[in-house]
C-alpha positions as CSV (number, residue, x, y, z in Angstrom):
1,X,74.3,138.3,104.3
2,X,72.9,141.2,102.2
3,X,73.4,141.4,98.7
4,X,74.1,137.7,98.1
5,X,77.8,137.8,99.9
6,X,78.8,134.8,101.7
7,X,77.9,134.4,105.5
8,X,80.1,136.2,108.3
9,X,81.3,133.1,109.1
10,X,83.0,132.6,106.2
11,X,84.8,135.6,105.5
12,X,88.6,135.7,105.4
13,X,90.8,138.3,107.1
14,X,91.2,139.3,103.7
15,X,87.5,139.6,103.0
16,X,87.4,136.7,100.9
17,X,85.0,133.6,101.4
18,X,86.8,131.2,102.6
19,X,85.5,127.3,101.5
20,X,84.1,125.3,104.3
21,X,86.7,122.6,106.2
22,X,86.3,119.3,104.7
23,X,84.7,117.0,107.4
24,X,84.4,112.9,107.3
25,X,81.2,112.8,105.3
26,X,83.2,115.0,102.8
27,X,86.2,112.4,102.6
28,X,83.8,109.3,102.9
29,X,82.4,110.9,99.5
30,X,85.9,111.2,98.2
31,X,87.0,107.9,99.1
32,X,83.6,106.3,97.9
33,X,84.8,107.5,94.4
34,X,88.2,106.4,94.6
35,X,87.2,102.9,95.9
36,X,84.7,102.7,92.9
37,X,87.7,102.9,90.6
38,X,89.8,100.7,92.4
39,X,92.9,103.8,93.3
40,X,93.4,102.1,96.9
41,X,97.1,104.4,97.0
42,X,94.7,107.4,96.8
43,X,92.0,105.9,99.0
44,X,94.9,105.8,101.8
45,X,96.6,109.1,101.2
46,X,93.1,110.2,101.7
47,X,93.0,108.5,105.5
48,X,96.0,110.0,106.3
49,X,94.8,113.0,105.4
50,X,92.0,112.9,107.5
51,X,94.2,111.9,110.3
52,X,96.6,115.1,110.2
53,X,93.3,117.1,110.6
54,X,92.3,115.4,113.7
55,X,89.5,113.9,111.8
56,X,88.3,110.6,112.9
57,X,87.0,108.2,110.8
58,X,84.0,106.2,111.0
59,X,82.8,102.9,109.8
60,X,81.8,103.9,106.3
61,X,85.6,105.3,105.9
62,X,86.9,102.2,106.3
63,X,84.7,100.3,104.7
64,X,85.3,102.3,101.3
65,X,89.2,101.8,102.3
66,X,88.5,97.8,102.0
67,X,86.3,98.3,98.6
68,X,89.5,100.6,97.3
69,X,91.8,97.5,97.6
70,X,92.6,94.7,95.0
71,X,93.8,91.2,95.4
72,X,97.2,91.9,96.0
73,X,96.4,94.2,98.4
74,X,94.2,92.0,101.3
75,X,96.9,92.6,103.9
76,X,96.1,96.3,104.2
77,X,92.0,95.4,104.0
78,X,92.5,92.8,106.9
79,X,94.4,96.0,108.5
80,X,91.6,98.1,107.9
81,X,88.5,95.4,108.8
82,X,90.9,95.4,112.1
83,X,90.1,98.7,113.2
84,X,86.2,98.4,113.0
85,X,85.8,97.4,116.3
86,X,82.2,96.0,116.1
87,X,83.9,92.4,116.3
88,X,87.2,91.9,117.6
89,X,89.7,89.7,115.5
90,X,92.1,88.6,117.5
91,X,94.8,85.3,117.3
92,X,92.0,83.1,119.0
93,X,89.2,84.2,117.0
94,X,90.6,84.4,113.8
95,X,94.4,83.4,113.6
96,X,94.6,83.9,109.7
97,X,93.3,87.3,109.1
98,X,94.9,88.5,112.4
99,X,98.0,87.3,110.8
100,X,97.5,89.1,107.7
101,X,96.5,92.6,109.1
102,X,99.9,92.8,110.6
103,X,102.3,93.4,107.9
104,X,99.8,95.5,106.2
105,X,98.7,97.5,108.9
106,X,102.2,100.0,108.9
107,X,100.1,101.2,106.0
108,X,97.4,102.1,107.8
109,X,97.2,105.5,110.4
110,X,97.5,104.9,113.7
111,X,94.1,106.1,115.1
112,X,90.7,105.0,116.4
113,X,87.4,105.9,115.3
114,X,84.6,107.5,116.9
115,X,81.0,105.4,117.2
116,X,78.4,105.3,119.6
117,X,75.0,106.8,119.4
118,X,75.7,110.1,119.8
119,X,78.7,110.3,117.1
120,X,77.2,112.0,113.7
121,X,78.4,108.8,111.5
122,X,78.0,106.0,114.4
123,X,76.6,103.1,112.1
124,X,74.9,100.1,112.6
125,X,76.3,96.4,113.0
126,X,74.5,96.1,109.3
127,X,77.2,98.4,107.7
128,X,79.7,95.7,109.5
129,X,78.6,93.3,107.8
130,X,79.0,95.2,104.4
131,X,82.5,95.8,105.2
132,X,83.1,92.5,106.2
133,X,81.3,91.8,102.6
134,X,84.3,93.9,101.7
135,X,86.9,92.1,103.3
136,X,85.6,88.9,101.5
137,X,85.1,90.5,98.2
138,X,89.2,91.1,97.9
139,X,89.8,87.6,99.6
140,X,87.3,85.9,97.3
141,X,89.1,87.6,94.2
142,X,92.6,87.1,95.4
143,X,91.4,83.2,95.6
144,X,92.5,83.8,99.4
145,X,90.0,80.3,100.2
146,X,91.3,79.9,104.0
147,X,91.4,83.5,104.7
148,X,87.7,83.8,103.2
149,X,86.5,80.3,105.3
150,X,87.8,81.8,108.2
151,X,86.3,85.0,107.8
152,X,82.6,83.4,107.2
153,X,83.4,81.3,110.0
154,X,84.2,84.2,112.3
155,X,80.9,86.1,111.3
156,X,78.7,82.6,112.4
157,X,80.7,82.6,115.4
158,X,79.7,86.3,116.6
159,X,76.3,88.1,117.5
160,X,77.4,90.7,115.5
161,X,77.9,91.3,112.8
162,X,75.9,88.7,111.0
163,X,77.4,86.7,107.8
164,X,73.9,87.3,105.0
165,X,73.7,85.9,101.8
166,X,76.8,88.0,100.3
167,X,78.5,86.4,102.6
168,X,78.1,82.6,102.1
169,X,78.1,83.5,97.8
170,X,81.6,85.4,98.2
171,X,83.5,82.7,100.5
172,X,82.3,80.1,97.8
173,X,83.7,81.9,95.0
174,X,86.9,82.2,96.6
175,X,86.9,78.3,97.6
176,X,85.7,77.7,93.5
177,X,88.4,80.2,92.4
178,X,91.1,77.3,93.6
179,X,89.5,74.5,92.5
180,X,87.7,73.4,96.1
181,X,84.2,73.4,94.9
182,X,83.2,69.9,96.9
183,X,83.8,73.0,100.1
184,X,81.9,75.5,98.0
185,X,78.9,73.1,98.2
186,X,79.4,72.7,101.8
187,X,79.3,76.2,102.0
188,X,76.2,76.3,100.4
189,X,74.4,74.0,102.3
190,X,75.6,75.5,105.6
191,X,74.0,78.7,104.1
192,X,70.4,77.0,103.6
193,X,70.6,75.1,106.8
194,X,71.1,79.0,108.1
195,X,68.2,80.0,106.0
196,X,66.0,77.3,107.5
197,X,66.7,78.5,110.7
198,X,66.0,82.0,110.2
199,X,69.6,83.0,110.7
200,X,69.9,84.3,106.8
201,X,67.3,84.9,103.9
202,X,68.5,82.9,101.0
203,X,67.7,84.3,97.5
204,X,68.4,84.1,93.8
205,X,71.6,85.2,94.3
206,X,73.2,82.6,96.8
207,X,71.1,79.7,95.0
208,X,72.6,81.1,91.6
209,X,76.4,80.6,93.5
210,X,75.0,77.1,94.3
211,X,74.1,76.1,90.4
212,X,77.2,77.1,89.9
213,X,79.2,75.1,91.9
214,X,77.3,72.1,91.7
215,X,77.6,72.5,87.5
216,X,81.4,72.8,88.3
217,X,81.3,69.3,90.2
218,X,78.7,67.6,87.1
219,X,76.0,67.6,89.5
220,X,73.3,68.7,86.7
221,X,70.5,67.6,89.2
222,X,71.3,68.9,91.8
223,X,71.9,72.6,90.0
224,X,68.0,72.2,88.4
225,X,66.7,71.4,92.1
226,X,68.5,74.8,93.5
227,X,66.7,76.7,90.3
228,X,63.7,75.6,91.2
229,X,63.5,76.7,94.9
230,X,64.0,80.3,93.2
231,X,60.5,81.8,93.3
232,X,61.5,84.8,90.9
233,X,64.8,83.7,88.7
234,X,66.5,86.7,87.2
235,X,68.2,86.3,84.1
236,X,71.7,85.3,85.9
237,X,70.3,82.4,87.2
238,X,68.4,81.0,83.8
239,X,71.6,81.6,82.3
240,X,73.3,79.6,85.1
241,X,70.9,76.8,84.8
242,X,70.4,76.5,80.8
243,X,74.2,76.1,80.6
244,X,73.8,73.2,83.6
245,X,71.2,71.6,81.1
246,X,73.1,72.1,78.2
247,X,75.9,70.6,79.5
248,X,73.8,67.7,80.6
249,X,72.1,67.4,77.6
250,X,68.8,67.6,79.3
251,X,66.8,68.9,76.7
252,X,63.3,68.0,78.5
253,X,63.9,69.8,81.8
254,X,65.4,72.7,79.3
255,X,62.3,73.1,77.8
256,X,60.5,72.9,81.1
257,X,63.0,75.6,82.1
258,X,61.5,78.2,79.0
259,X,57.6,76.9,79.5
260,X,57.4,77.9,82.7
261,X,59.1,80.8,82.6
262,X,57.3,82.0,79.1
263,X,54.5,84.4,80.5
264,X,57.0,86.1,83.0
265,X,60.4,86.4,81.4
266,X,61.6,90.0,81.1
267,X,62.7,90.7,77.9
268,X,66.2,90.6,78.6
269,X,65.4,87.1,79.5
270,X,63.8,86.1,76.1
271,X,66.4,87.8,74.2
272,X,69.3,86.1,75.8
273,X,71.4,84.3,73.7
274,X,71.4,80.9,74.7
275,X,67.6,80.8,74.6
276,X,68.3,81.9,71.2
277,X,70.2,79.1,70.4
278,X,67.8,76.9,71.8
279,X,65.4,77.4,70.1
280,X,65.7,75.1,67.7
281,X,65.6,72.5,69.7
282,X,61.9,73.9,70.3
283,X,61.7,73.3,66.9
284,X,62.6,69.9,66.3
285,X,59.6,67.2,65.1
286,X,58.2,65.8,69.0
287,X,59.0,68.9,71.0
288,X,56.0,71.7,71.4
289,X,56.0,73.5,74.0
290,X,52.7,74.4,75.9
291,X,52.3,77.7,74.3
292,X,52.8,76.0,70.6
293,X,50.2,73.7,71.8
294,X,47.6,76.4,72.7
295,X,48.6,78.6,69.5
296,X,47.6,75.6,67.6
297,X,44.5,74.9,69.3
298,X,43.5,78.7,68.9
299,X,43.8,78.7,65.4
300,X,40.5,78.2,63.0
């Protein structure tokens, strides 16, 4: 196009450019914003939208539909993780979340999805497994803990997709959200069985989940042995385990805690302010910790 007009292509009758047709990476964007900000009413007027244009949505669309939803609204994300299609849900492989799609899927546009190789936006059975992260995000803050146990237990049951450590973490927040943290733990342990195996890698985060619950059942022991099978703690998980010993009143394994973390705590560690108030105890005639020892040593 000379003189900096728009392309042929997109010239009006009128002579006008006319703006390009929104496609499904275009409302995938949209919807990515809306889900951010929790407007799930906007995030479905959206899909219908893209319905009435004989647009068909992919994996990622649905997957920020599930993210746009709250608690109250888990019927219409069970609708929604429903139409993905990697996995089937059905009333033999999972009775409770087939159960709940159904009232909430009226809500939902009646279409199918295009996915296979050759589609533009075909995904991978690793973006199922973020939606189904989804699906157990709004169960797990709902405190839906049957609809969330099923869900993990569905994803163990199935090639694909895969439960991962997201996975075991938000179906034992939804069991600690009601008060079930004895099947939080079992949860837990399931997940480093899996982890043993291979099946799922098991980091800071999911052994964080595990302090947690076993601080919430008094088992101060137990919550220091998970901390220390984390090879690089971020400053969740001292937090998480300083507030197990605290509550303990294990002091000495407390201090262990800040010795061995001394040379490689970030600052956001150090300035944290538990450690803070700790500190004192640091203090205190008898306790020196390694690096007092060595200061003292150094000096003339």
């Amino acid at each position: 196009a000379e003189g900096g007009g728009a392309p042929p292509g997109l010239i009006g009758r009128r002579g006008h450019a006319s703006p390009p047709r929104p496609n499904v990476v275009v409302y995938n964007g949209l919807l990515r914003g809306y889900s951010t900000r929790g407007h799930w009413q906007k995030a479905l007027s959206t899909l219908h939208r893209m319905v009435n244009q004989r647009l068909s949505p992919d994996r990622s669309t649905y997957t920020e539909v599930i993210n746009a939803m709250g608690p109250a609204q888990y019927q219409i994300a069970c609708a929604a993780y429903t139409r993905l299609g990697c996995s089937s849900i059905n009333a033999e492989t999972a009775p409770l979340i087939s159960e709940a799609a159904r009232p909430g899927d009226g809500a939902l546009p009646s279409t199918s999805f295009e996915d296979h190789p050759q589609h533009p936006h075909a995904t991978s059975c690793e973006t199922m497994t973020e939606a189904a992260n989804s699906l157990l995000r709004v169960l797990a803050n709902g405190g839906r803990a049957d609809e969330a146990s099923e869900m993990l237990q569905h994803l163990e049951r199935t090639s694909a997709p895969r439960p991962d450590a997201y996975s075991y973490s938000l179906t034992m927040k939804a069991l600690s959200r009601v008060g079930r943290h004895e099947d939080a733990l079992d949860v837990y342990h399931n997940a480093e069985k899996a982890g043993g195996e291979g099946r799922v890698k098991v980091g800071p985060i999911l052994r964080t989940a595990g302090m947690q619950v076993a601080s919430k059942l008094g088992e101060w022991g137990l919550a220091f042995a998970i901390f220390e099978k984390i090879q690089q703690p971020d400053p969740f998980a001292v937090q998480t385990v300083m507030y197990a010993l605290e509550a303990a009143g294990d002091w000495d394994n407390a201090l262990e805690v800040i010795e061995s973390l001394e040379d490689k705590m970030t600052s956001e560690v150090s300035r944290h302010p538990l450690l803070r108030r700790n500190q004192h105890v640091q203090s205190q005639p008898g306790h020196s910790t390694h690096a007092q020892q060595h200061n003292n040593e150094a000096k003339p």
